[in-house]
gemmi code that builds the backbone of each chain (N, CA, C; Angstrom):
import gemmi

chains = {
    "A": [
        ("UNK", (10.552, -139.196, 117.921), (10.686, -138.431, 116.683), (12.141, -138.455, 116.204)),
        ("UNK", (12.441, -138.514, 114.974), (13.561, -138.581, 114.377), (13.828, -137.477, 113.480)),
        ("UNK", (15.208, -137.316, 113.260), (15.646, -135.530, 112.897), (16.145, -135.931, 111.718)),
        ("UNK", (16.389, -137.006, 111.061), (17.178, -137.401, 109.780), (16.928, -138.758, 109.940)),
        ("UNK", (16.828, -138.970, 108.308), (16.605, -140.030, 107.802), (18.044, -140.606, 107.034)),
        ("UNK", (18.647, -142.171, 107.421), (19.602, -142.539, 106.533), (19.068, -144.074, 105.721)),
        ("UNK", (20.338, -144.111, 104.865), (19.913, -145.236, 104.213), (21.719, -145.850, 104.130)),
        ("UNK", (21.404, -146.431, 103.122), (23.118, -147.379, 103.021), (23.456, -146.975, 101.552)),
        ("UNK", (24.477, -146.570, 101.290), (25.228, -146.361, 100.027), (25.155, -148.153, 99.493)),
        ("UNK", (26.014, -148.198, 98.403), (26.674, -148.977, 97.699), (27.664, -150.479, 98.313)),
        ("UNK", (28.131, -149.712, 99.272), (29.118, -150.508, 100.245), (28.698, -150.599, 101.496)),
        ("UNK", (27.583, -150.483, 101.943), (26.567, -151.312, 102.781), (27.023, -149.845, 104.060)),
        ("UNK", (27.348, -148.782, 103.708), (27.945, -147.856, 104.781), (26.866, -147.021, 104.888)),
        ("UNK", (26.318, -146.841, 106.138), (25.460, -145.809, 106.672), (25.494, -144.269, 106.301)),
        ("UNK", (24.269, -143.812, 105.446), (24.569, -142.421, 104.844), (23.387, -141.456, 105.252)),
        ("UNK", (23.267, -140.242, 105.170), (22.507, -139.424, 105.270), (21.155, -139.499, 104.428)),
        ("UNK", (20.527, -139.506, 104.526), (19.442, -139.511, 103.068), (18.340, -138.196, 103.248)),
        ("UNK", (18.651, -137.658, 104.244), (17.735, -136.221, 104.696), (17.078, -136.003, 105.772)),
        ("UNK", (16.354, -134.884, 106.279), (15.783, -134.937, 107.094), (14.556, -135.929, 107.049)),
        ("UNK", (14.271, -136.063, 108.619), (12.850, -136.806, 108.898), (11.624, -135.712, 108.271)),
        ("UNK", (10.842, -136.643, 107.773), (9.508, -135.552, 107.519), (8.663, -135.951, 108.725)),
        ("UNK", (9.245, -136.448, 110.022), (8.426, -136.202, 110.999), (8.284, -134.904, 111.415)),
        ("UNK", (9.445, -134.121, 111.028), (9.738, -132.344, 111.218), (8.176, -131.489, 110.304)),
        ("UNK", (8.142, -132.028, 109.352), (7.104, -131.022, 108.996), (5.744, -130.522, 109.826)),
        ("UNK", (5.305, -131.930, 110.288), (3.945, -131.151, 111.477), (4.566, -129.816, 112.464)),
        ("UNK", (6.469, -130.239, 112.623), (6.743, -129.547, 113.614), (7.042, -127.899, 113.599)),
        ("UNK", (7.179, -128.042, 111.994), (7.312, -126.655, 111.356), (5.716, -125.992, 110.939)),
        ("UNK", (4.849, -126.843, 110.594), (3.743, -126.058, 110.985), (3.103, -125.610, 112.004)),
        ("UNK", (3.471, -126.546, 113.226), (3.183, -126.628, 114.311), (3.381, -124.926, 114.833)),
        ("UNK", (5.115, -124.516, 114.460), (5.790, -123.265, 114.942), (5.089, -121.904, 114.378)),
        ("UNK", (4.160, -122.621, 113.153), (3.824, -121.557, 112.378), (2.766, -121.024, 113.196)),
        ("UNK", (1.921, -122.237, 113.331), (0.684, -121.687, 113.750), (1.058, -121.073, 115.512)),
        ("UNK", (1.854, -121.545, 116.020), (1.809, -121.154, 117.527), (2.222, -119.944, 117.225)),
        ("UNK", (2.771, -118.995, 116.095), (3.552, -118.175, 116.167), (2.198, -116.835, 115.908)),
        ("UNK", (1.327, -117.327, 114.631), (0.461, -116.837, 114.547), (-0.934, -116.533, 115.461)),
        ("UNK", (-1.168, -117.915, 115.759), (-2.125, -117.869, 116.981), (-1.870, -116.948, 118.571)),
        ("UNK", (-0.055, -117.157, 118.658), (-0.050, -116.278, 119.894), (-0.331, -114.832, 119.589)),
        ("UNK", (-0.024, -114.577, 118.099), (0.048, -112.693, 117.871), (-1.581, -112.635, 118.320)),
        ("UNK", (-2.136, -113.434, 117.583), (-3.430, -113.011, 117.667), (-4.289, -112.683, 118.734)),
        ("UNK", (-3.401, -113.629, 119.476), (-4.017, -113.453, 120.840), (-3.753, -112.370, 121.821)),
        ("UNK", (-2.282, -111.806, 121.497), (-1.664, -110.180, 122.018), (-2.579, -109.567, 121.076)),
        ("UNK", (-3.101, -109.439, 120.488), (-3.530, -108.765, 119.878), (-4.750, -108.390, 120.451)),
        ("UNK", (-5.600, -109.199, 120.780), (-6.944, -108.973, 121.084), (-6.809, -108.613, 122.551)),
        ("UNK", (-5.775, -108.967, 123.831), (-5.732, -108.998, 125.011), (-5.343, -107.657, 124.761)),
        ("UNK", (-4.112, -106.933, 123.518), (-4.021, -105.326, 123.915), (-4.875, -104.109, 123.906)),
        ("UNK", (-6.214, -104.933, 122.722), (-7.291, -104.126, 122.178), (-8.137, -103.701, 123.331)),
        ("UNK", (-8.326, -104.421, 124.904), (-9.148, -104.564, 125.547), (-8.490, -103.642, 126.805)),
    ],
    "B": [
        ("UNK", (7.028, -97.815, 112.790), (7.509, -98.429, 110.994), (6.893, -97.577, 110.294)),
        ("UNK", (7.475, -97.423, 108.735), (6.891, -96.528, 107.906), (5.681, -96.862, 106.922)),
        ("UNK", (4.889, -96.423, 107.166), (3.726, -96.730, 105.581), (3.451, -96.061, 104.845)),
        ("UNK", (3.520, -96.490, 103.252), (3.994, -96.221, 102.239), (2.892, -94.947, 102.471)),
        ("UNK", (3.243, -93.797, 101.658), (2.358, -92.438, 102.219), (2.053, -91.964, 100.217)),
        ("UNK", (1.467, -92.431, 99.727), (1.484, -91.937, 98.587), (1.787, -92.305, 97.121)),
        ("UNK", (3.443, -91.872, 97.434), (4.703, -92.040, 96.626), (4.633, -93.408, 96.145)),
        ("UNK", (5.376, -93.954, 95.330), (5.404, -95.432, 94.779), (6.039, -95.893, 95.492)),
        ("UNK", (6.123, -97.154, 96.368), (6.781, -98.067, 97.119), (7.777, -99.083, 96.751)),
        ("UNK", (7.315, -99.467, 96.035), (7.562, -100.756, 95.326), (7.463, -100.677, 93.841)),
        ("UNK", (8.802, -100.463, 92.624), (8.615, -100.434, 91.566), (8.062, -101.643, 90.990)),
        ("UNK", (7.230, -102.072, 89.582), (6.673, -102.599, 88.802), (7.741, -103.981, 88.894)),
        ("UNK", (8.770, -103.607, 88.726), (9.416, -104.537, 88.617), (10.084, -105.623, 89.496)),
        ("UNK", (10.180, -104.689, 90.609), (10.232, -105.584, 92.362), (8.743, -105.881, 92.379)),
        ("UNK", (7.789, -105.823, 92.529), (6.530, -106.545, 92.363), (6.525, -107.336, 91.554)),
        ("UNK", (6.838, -107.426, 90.160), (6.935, -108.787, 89.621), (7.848, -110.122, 90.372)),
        ("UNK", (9.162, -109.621, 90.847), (10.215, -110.398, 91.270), (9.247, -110.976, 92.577)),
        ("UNK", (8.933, -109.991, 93.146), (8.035, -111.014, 94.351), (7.040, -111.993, 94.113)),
        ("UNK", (5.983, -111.485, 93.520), (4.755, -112.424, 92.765), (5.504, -113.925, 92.589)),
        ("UNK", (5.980, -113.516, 91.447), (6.845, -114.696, 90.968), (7.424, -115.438, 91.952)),
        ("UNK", (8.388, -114.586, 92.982), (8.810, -116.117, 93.661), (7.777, -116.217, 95.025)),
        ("UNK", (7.112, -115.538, 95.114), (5.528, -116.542, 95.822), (4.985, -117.360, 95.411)),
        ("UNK", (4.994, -117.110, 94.130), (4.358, -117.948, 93.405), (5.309, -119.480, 93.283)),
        ("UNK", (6.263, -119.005, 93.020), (7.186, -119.964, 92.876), (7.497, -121.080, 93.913)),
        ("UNK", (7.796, -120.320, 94.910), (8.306, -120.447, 96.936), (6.588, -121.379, 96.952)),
        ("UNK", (5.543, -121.412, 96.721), (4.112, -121.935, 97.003), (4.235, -123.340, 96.033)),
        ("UNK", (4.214, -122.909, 94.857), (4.319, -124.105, 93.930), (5.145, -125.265, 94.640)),
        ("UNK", (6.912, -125.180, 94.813), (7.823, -126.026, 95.710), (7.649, -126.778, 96.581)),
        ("UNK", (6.797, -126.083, 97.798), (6.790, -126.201, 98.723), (5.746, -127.151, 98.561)),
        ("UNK", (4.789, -126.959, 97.498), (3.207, -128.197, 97.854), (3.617, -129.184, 96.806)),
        ("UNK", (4.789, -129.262, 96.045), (4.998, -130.518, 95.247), (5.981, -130.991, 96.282)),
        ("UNK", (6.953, -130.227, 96.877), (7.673, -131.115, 98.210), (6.389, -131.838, 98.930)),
        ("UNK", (5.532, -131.029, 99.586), (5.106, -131.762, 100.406), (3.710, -132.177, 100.859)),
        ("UNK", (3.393, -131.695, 99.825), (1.795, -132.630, 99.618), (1.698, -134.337, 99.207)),
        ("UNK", (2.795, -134.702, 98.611), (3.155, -136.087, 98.134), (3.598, -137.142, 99.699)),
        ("UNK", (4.714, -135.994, 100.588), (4.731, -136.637, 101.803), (3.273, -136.782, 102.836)),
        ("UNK", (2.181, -135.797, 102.609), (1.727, -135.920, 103.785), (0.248, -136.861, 103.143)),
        ("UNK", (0.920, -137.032, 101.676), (-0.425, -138.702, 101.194), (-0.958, -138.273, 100.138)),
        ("UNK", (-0.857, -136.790, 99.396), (-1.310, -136.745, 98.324), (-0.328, -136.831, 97.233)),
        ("UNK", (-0.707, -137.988, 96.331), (0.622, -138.106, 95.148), (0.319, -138.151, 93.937)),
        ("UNK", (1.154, -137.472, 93.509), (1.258, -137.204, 91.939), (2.303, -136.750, 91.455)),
        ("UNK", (2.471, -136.767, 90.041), (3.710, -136.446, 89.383), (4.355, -135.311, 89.693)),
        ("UNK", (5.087, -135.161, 90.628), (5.935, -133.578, 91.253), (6.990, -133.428, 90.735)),
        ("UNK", (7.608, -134.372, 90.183), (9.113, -134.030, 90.400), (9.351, -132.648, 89.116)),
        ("UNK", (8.786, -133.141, 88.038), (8.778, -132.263, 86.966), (8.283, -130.654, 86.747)),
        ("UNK", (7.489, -130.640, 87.776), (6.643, -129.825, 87.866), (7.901, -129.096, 89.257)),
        ("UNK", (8.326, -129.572, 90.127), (9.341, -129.329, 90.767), (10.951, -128.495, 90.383)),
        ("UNK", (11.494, -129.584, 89.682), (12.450, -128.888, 89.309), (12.238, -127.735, 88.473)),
        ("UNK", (11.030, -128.016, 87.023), (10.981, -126.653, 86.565), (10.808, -125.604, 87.052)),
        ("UNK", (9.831, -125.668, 88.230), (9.431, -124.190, 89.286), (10.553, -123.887, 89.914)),
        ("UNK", (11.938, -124.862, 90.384), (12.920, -124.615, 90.889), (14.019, -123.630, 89.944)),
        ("UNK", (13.907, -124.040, 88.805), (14.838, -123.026, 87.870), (14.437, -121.489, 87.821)),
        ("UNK", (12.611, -121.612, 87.642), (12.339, -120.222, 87.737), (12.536, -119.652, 89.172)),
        ("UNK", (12.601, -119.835, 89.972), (13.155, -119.340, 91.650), (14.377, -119.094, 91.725)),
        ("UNK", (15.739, -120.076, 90.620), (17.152, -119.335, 90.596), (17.211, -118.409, 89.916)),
        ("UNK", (16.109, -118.832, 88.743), (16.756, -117.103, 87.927), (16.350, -115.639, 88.360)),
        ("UNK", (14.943, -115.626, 89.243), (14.420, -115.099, 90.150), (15.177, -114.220, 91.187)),
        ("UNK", (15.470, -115.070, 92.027), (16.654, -114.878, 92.940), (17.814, -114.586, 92.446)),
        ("UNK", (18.690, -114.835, 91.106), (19.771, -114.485, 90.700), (19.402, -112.993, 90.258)),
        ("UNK", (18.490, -112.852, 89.541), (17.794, -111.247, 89.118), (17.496, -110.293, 90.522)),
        ("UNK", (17.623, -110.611, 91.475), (16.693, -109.968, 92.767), (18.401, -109.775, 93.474)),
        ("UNK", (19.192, -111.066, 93.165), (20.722, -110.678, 94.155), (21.362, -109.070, 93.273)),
        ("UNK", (21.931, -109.242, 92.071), (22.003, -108.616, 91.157), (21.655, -107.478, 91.002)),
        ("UNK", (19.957, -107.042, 90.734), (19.769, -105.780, 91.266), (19.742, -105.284, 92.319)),
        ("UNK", (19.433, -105.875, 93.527), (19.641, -105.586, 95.086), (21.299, -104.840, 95.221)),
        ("UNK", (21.869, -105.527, 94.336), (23.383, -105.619, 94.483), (23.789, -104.310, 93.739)),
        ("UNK", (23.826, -103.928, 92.556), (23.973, -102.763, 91.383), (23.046, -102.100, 91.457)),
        ("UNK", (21.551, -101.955, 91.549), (20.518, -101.086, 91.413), (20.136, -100.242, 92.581)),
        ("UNK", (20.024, -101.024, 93.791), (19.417, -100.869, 94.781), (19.871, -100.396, 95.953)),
        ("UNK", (19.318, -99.607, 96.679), (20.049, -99.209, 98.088), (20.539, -100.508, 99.100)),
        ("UNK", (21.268, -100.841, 99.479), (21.137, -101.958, 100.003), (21.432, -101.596, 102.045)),
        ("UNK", (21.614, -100.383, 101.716), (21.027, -99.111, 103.484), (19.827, -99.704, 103.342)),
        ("UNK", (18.856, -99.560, 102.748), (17.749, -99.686, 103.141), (17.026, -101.277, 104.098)),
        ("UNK", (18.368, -102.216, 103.902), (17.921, -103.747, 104.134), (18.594, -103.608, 105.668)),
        ("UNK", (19.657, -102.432, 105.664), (20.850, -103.185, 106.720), (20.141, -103.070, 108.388)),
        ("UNK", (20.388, -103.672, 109.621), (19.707, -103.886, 110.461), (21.011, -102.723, 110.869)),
        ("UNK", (20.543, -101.456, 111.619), (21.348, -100.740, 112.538), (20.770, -100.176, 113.709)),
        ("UNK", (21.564, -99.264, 114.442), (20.743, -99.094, 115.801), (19.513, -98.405, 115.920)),
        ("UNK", (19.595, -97.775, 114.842), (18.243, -96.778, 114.678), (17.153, -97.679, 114.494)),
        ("UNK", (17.117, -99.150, 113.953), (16.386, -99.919, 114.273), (15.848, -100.170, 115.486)),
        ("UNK", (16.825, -100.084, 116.564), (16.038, -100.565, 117.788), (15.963, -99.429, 118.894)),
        ("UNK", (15.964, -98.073, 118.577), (15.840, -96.469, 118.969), (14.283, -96.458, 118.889)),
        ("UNK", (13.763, -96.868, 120.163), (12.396, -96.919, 119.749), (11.845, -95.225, 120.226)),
        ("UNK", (10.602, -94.817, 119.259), (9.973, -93.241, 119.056), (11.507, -93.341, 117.337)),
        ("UNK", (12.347, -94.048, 116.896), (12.845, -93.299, 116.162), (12.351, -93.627, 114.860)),
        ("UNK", (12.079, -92.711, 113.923), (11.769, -92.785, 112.421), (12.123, -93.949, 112.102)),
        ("UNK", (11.345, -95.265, 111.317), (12.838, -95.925, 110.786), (12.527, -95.753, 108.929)),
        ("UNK", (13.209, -96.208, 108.446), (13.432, -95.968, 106.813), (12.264, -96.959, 106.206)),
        ("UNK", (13.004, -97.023, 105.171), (11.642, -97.729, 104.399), (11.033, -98.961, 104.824)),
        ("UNK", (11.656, -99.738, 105.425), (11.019, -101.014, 106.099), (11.596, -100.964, 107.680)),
        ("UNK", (10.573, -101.693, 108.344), (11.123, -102.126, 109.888), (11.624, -102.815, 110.481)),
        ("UNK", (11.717, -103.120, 111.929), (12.939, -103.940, 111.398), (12.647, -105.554, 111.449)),
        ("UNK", (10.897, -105.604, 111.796), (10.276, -106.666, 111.645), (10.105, -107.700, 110.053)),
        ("UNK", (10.422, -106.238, 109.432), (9.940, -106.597, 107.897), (11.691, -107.047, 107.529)),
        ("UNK", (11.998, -106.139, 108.009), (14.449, -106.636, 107.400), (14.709, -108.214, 107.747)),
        ("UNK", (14.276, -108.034, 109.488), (14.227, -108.890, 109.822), (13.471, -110.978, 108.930)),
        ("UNK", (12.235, -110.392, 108.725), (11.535, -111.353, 108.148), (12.179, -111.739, 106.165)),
        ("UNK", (12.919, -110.363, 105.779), (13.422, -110.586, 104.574), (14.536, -111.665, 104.649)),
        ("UNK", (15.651, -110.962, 106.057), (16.754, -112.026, 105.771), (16.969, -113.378, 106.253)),
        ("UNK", (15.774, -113.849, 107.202), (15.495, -115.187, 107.452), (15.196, -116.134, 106.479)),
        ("UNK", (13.848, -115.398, 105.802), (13.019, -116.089, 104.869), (14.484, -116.153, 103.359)),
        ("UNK", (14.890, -114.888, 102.914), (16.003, -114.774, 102.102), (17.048, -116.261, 102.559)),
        ("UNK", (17.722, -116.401, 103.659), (18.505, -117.270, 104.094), (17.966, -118.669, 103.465)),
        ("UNK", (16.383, -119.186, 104.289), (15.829, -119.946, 103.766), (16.006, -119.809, 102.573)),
        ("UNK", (15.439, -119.151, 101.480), (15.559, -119.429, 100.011), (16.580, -119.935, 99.304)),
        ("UNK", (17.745, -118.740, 99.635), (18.852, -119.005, 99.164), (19.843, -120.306, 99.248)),
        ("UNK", (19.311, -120.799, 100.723), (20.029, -122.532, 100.926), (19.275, -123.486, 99.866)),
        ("UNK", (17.460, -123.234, 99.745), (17.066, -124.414, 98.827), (17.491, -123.969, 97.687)),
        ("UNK", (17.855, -123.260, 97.267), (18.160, -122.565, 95.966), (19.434, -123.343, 95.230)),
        ("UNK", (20.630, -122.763, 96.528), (21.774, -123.412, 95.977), (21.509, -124.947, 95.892)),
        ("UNK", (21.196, -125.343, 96.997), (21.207, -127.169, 97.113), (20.182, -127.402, 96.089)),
        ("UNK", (18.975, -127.041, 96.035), (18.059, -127.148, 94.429), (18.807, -127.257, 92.845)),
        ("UNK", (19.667, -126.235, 93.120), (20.500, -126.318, 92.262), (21.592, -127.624, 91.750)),
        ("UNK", (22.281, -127.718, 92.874), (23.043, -129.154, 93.005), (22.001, -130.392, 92.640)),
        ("UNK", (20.704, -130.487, 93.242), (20.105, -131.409, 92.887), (19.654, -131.737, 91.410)),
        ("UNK", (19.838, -130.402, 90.897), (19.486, -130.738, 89.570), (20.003, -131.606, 88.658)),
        ("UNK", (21.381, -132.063, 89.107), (22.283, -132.963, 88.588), (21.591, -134.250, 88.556)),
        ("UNK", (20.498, -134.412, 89.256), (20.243, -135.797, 89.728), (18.513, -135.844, 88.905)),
        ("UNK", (17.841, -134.853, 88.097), (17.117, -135.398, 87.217), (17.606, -135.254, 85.307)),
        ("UNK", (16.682, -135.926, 84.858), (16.837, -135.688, 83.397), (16.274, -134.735, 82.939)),
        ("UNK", (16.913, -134.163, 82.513), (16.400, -132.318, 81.328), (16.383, -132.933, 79.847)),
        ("UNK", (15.731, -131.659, 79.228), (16.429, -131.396, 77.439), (17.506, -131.424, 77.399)),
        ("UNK", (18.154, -130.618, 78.450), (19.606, -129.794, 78.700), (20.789, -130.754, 79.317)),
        ("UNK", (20.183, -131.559, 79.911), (21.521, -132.601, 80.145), (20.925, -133.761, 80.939)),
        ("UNK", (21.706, -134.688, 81.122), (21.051, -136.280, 81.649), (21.878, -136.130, 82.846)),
        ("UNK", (21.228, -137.313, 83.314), (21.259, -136.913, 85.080), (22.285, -137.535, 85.798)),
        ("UNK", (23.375, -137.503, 86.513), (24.393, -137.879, 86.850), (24.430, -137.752, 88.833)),
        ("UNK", (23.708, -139.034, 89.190), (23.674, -139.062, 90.401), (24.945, -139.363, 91.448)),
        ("UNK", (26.280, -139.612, 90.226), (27.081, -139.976, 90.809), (27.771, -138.798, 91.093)),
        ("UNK", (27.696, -137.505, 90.746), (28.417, -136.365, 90.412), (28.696, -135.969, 91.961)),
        ("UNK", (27.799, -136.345, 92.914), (28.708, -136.222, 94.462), (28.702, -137.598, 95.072)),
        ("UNK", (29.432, -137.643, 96.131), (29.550, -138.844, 96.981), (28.147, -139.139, 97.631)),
        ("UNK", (27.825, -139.832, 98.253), (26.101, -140.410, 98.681), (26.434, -139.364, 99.962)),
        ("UNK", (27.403, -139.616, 100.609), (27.469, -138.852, 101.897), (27.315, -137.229, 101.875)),
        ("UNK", (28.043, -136.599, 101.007), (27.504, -135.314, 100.454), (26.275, -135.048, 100.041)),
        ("UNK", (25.840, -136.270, 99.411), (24.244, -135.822, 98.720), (23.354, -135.845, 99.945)),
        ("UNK", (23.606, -136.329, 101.164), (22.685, -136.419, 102.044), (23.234, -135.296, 102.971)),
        ("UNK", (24.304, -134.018, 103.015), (24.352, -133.357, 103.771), (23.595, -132.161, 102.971)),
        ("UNK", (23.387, -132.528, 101.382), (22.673, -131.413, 100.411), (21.112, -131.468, 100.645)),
        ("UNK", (21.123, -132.553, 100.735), (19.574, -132.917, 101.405), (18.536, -132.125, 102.581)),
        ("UNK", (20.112, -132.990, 103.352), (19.420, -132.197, 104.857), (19.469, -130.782, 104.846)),
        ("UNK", (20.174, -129.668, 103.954), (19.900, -128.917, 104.375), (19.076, -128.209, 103.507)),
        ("UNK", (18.637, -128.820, 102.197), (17.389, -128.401, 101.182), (16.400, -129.064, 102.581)),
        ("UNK", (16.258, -129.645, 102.872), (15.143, -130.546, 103.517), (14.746, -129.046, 105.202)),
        ("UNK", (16.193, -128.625, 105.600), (16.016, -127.849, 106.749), (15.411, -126.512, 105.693)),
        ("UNK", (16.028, -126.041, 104.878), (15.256, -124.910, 104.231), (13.711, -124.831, 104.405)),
        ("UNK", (13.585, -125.825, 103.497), (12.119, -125.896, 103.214), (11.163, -126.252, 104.452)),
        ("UNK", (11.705, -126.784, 105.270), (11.025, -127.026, 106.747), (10.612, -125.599, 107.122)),
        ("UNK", (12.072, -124.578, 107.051), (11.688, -123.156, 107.748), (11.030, -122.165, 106.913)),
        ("UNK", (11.022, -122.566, 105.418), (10.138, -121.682, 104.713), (8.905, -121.923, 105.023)),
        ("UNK", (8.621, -123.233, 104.945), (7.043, -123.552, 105.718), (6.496, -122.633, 106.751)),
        ("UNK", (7.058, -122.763, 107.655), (7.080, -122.105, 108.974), (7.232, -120.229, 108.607)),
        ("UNK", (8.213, -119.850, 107.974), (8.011, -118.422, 107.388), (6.919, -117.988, 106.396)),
        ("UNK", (6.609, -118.700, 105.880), (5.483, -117.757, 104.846), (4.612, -117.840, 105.310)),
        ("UNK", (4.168, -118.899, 106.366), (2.687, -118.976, 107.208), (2.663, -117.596, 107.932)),
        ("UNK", (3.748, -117.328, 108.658), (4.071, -116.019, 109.070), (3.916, -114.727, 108.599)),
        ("UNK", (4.424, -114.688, 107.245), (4.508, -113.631, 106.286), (3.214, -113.583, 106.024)),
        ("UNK", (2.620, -114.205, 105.538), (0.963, -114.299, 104.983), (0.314, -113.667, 105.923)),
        ("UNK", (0.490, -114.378, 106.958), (-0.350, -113.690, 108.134), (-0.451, -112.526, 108.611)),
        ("UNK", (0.522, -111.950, 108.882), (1.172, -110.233, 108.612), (0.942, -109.528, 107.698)),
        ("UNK", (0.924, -109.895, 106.691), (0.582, -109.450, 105.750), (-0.665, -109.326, 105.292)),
        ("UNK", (-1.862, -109.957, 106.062), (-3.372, -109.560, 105.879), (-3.805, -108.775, 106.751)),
        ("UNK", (-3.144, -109.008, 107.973), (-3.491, -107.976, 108.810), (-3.866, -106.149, 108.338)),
        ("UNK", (-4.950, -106.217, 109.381), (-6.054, -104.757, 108.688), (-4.816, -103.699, 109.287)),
        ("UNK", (-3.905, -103.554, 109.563), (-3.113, -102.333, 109.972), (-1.829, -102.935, 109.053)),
        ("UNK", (-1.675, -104.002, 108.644), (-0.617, -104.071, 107.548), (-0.996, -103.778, 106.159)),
        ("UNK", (-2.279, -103.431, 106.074), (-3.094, -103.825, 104.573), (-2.363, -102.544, 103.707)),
        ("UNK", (-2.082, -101.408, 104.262), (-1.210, -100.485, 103.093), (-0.230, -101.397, 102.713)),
        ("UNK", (1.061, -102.476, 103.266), (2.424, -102.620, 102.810), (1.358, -103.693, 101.605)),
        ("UNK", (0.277, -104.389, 101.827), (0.188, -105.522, 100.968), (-0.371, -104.846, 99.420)),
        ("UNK", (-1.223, -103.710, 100.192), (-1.356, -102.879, 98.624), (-0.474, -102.408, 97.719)),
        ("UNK", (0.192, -102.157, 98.435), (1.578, -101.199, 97.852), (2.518, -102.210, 97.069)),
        ("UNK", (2.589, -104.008, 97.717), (2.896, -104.511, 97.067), (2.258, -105.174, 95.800)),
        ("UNK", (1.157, -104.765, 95.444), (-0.183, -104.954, 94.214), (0.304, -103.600, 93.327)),
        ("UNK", (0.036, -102.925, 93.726), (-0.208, -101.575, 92.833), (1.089, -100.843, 92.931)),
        ("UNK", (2.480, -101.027, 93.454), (3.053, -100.219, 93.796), (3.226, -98.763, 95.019)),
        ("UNK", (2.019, -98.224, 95.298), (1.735, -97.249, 95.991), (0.405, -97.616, 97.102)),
        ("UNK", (0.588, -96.746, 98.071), (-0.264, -97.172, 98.442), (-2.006, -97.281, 98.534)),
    ],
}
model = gemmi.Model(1)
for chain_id, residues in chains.items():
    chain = gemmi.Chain(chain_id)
    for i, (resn, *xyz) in enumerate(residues, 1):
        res = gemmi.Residue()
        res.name, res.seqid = resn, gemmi.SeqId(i, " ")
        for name, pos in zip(("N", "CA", "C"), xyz):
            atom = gemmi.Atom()
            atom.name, atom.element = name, gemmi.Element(name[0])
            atom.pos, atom.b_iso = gemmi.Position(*pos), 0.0
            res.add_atom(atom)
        chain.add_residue(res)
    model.add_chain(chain)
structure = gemmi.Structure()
structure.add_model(model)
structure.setup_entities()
């Protein structure tokens, strides 16, 4: 997996061009683990 | 934490400011990235305009937060973490979740902003040269890290926010009261 994406300016020099959108599964990824774990304290405190 | 008991919570007008940039913060986020994950269509336009309404948004929300508003009411202090203690109008889950998600905004905001240089308006033509390539890609990465963690925050927020023991704060943010 890669954290940034570059490309080449004008003068053939290595530049930033942004993050990887390999990150996005990884940010949903956080979402849902974040949600799924409440849910799951949730139901283990109900009991 | 406190729930809203009555009284008006949330004036008419902080309920609009939110709507709006949900609305707004939702729009962004699925013309960013519905095009990356294979669905494509014309975003960019539809992009930057939703991006202007989110600065003026946010410039209206710094502003009154700033002159209108208690701004005690946002600050994280110890009585926050005095647990049995009263806390004020929000908790510190909710302060907490404002100034993350806030942080997030405010980075795509500014760098949204900068980017604007780089399409064509009514209002002015587009000047991609106006930073160095190497700058434009540190403006990038961190519009690009924003929007990664807003992703990740509003899935959050949403979720909390349906919850059947959160359902007064979400009313209160509809109707004002609860």
């Amino acid at each position: 997996m890669h954290f940034l994406r570059f490309t080449h300016n004008v003068w053939g020099q290595e530049v930033m061009e942004g993050i990887s959108w390999d990150l996005l599964p990884v940010a949903i990824g956080i979402g849902l683990a974040v949600i799924v774990g409440h849910a799951l304290y949730r139901v283990v405190r109900k009991k | 934490m406190s729930a809203p008991s009555g009284g008006i919570r949330h004036a008419g007008i902080d309920r609009l400011f939110h709507w709006v940039t949900a609305a707004a913060v939702l729009i962004l986020l699925c013309t960013a990235f519905l095009p990356i994950a294979g669905l494509h269509f014309s975003w960019v336009g539809i992009h930057w305009i939703t991006g202007i309404v989110l600065i003026v948004a946010v410039a209206f929300h710094l502003l009154r937060s700033l002159f209108w508003q208690s701004l005690r009411s946002m600050w994280i202090g110890s009585g926050d973490f005095r647990s049995g203690a009263p806390s004020g109008k929000y908790s510190l889950a909710q302060k907490l979740m404002h100034h993350v998600l806030g942080l997030a905004v405010l980075t795509a905001v500014v760098t949204g902003a900068l980017m604007l240089a780089k399409v064509d308006t009514p209002w002015w033509h587009r000047n991609p040269y106006w930073l160095s390539a190497g700058t434009w890609g540190v403006v990038y990465v961190l519009h690009g890290l924003a929007a990664l963690a807003a992703v990740t925050l509003v899935m959050i927020h949403i979720y909390f926010s349906l919850l059947p023991e959160k359902r007064a704060f979400l009313r209160a943010m509809l109707r004002g009261h609860e």
